[in-house]
FINU-63707 format. One record per residue (C-alpha): residue in three letters; x, y, z. Coordinates in steps of 0.25 Angstrom, whole numbers, plus 5000, padded with zeros to 4 digits. Layout:
residues N
ALAXYZ
...
This chain:
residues 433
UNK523246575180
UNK521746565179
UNK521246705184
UNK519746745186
UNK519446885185
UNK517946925191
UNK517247035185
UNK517847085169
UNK517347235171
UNK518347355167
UNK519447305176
UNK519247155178
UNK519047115162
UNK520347185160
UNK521147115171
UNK520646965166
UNK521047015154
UNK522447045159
UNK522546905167
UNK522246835153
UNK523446915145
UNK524346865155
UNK523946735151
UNK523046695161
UNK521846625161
UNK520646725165
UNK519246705166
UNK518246825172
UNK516946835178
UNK515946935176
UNK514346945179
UNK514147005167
UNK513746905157
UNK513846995145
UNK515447035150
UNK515746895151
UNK515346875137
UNK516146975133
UNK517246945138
UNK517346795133
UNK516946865118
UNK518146935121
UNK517647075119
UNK518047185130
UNK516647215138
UNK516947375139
UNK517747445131
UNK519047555133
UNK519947455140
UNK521147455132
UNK521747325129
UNK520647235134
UNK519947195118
UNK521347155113
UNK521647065127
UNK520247015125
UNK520146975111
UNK521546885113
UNK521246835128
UNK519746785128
UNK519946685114
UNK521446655120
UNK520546605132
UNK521146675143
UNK520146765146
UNK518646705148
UNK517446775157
UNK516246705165
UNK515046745172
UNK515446625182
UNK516146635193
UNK516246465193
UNK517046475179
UNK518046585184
UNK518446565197
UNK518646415200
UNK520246375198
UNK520646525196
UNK521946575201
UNK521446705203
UNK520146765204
UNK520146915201
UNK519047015204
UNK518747135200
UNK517247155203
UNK516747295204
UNK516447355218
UNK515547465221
UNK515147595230
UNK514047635236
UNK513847775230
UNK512947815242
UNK513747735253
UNK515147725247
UNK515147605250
UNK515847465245
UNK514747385236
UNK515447255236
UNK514047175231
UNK514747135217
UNK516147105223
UNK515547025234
UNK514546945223
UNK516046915213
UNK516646875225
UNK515746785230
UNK515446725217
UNK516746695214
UNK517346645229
UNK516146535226
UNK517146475216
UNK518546525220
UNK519546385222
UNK520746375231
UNK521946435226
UNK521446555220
UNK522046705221
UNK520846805223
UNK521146955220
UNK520247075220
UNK520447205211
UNK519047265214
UNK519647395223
UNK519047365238
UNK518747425249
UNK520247395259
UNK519947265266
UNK518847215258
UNK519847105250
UNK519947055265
UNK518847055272
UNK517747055261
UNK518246955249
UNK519146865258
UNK517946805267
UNK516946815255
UNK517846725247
UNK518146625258
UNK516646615259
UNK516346605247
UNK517346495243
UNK517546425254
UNK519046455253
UNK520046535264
UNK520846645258
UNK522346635258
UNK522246485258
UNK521346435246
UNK521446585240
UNK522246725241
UNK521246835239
UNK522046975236
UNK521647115232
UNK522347185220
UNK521647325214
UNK521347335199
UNK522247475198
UNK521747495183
UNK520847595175
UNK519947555164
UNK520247575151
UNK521847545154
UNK521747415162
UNK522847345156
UNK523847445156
UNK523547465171
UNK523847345174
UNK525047355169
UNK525447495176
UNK524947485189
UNK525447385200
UNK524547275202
UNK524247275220
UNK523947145227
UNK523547125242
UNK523247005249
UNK522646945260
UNK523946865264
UNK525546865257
UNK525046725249
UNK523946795242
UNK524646915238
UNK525746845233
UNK524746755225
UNK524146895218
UNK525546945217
UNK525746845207
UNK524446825201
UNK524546975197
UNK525946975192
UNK525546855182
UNK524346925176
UNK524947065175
UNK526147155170
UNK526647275173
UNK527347405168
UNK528547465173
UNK528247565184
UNK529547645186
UNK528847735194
UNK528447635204
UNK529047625219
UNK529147465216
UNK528947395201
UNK527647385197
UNK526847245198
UNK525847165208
UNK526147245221
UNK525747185234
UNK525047275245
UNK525447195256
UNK523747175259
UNK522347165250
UNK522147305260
UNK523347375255
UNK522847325239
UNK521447375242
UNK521947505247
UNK523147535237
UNK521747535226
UNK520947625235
UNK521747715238
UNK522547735224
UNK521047765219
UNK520747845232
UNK521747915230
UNK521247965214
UNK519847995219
UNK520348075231
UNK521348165223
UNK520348195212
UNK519548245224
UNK520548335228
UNK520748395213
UNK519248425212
UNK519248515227
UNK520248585219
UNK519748595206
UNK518248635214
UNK519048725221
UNK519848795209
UNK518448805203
UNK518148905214
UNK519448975215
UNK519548995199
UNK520848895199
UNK521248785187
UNK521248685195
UNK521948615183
UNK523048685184
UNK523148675199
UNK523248545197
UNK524248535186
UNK525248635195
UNK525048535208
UNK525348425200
UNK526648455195
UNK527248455208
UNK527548295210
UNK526748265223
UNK525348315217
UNK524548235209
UNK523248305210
UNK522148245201
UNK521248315191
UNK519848345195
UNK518448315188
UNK517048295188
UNK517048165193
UNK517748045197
UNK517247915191
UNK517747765187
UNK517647645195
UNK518747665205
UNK519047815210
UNK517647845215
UNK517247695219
UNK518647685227
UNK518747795236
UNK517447745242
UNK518047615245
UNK519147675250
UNK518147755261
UNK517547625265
UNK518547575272
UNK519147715278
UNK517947805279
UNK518747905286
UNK519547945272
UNK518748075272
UNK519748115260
UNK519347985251
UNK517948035255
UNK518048205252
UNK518548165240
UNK517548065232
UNK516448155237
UNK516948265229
UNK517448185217
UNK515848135216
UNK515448285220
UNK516148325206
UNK514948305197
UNK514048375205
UNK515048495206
UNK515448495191
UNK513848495187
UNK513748615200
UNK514748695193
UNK514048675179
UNK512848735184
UNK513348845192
UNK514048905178
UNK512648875169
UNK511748905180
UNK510748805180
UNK510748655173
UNK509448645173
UNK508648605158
UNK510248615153
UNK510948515144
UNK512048435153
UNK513048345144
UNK514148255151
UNK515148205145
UNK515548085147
UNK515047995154
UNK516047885159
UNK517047925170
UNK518147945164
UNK518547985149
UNK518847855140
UNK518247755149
UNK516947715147
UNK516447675160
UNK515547765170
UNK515847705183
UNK515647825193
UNK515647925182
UNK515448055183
UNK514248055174
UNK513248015182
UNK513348125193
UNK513448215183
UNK512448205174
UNK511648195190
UNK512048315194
UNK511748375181
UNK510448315181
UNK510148375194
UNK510148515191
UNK509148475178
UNK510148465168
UNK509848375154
UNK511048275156
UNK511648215143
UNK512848135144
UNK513948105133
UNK515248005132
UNK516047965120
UNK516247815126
UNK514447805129
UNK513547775118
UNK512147855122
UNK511547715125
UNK512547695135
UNK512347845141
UNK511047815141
UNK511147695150
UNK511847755160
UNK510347865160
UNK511147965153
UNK510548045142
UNK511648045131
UNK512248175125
UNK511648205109
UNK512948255101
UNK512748395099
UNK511648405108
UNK511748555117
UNK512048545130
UNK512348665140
UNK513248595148
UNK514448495145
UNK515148425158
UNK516448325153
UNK516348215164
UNK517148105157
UNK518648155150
UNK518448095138
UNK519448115126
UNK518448145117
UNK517848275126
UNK519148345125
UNK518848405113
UNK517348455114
UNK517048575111
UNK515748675115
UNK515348635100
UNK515048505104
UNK514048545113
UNK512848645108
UNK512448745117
UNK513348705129
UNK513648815140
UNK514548735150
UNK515548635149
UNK516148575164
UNK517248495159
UNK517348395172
UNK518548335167
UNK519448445161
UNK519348385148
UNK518948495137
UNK519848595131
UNK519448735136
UNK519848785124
UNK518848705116
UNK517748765125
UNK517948915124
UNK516648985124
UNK515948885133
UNK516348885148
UNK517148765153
UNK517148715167
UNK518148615172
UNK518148575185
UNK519348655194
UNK519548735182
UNK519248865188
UNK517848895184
UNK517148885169
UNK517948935159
């Protein structure tokens, strides 16, 4: 087949990569030039996803894999047009921002031909595959869908970092505007990937058809949904177990031994691309999910509380020396999409605090671009917050740090042990220790 794939961020790159290892022919379309060039050099644009350089370095001079700035290279005589463009929230509304799925899909309805299979992986809002991308495609190409082509929606269910093995794992979901159109996805993604043997499954793992593009569109949201509001639920206890003087930790561990709980750890923040992004689409179709709603508030509320707690154990953060470490949003991935960083070096800017940030996966000049002022090795700080689990944070130690008085590990990542003589706060931990 001849498969364009448009927009090669984190996710998309790695599934045309995946389309061309099965033996496809593949080109994708990006806006950014420098990607583009990258690509067709056969050099991976951002690094820590595994397995991507080796695909690359044998696909791109093979010629299966190519990557364009035009639309009018890509999409004409393509068998499938895949998209994966970002979409965006309002952070003060919540709401949708579709400006940059609207502009791809315009841009490439202008050149789509008759018999084409059209298939979203961008997580939507529920109805938007139906009523937003169906008549903007017809307008834009002049072409009626389920006759000159079959548009379907089918979520990218992978985390970055691990794409191709979750692509593997995880069963691929397909929903159509009509049976013809699913059918034509079913098979498209049964020849571009494989999948492993999931016992534990209620039927074998594969391309699984939701019936409807709703259904699909809701099966993403509420998987996602799901995460965000059950991390909410473990932070009301763990604020709670603060107060009562309870581990938390262990609360959880004794719950979850019994087989129908399945309570999730909690944390200063919630970040990524998905879990705080999805929950929101998910309110903008059923606004009355008050649940959804409780439950991101207090997730984003997290920094803000952490920071509280810090300064009600030194007293006042004011002229003091603030360190975060790390600044991506979660350990080993180096991408701060939503992280908690940013509203925690706020909130401790705030209350006066001198912020400096640190990450084993930033150089200083890339802190520095985000407006961070990037921590001096051995520089003395007064108060240490953990924001991001990295490996390498496991094994600190007071030593590391000259003069520090507090360490507020957000994640529940240090050894306490290591830190004896310094208090210790973890959130739901009971209190500083």
């Amino acid at each position: 087949m001849r498969i364009a794939v448009v927009a090669l961020g984190k996710i998309g790159l790695p599934l045309a990569v995946q389309f061309a290892d099965q033996g496809h022919d593949v080109v994708g379309v990006d806006v950014n030039p420098a990607l583009v060039d990258l690509v067709n050099a056969g050099v991976e644009p951002f690094p820590g996803e595994a397995e991507l350089q080796d695909k690359l370095s044998v696909l791109v001079p093979a010629g299966r894999l190519r990557a364009t700035t035009d639309y009018a290279e890509a999409i004409p005589g393509a068998d499938a047009v895949v998209i994966v463009v970002p979409l965006f929230v309002n952070d003060e509304t919540w709401a949708p921002d579709f400006g940059w799925m609207d502009a791809a899909t315009r841009s490439f309805s202008e050149h789509l031909t008759p018999g084409t299979l059209v298939s979203y992986e961008t997580t939507l809002p529920v109805g938007t595959t139906r009523t937003r991308w169906k008549p903007m495609i017809e307008e834009g190409s002049g072409l009626v869908e389920g006759t000159d082509f079959d548009l379907v929606f089918s979520p990218e269910r992978v985390l970055t970092g691990r794409v191709f093995a979750d692509l593997r794992k995880y069963p691929k979901l397909v929903g159509g505007l009509s049976e013809a159109g699913a059918r034509r996805a079913i098979d498209f993604y049964e020849q571009v990937l494989t999948f492993d043997e999931r016992p534990d499954l209620a039927r074998p793992n594969g391309v699984w058809d939701m019936g409807t593009a709703e259904a699909a569109e809701m099966s993403k949201l509420a998987e996602t949904t799901y995460r965000d509001v059950n991390i909410g639920l473990a932070n009301q206890f763990a604020l709670f177990a603060d107060k009562a003087g309870v581990d938390v930790y262990a609360v959880i561990e004794a719950c979850n031994s019994q087989p129908f709980s399945h309570i999730h750890r909690p944390g200063i923040a919630v970040g990524g691309h998905c879990i705080p992004v999805y929950p929101r689409l998910y309110l903008s179709t059923d606004p009355d999910a008050e649940i959804v709603r409780t439950a991101r508030t207090l997730n984003a509320s997290m920094p803000g509380r952490v920071v509280e707690q810090a300064a009600g154990l030194l007293g006042n953060l004011t002229g003091l020396t603030a360190l975060v470490l790390g600044a991506a949003y979660r350990g080993g991935v180096k991408e701060t999409a939503f992280s908690g960083v940013f509203p925690t070096v706020e909130a401790l800017t705030a209350r006066g605090a001198h912020v400096v940030v640190q990450d084993p996966l930033y150089t200083d000049e890339e802190l520095g671009r985000f407006g961070f002022t990037p921590y001096v090795q051995g520089q003395g700080v007064d108060l240490a917050i953990l924001q991001a689990d990295h490996a390498e944070y496991r094994d600190l130690t007071p030593a590391d740090f000259p003069g520090i008085r507090l360490l507020v590990d957000g994640r529940n990542a240090t050894s306490p042990e290591k830190w004896a003589g310094v208090p210790r706060l973890v959130i739901g931990a009971g209190g500083a220790s």
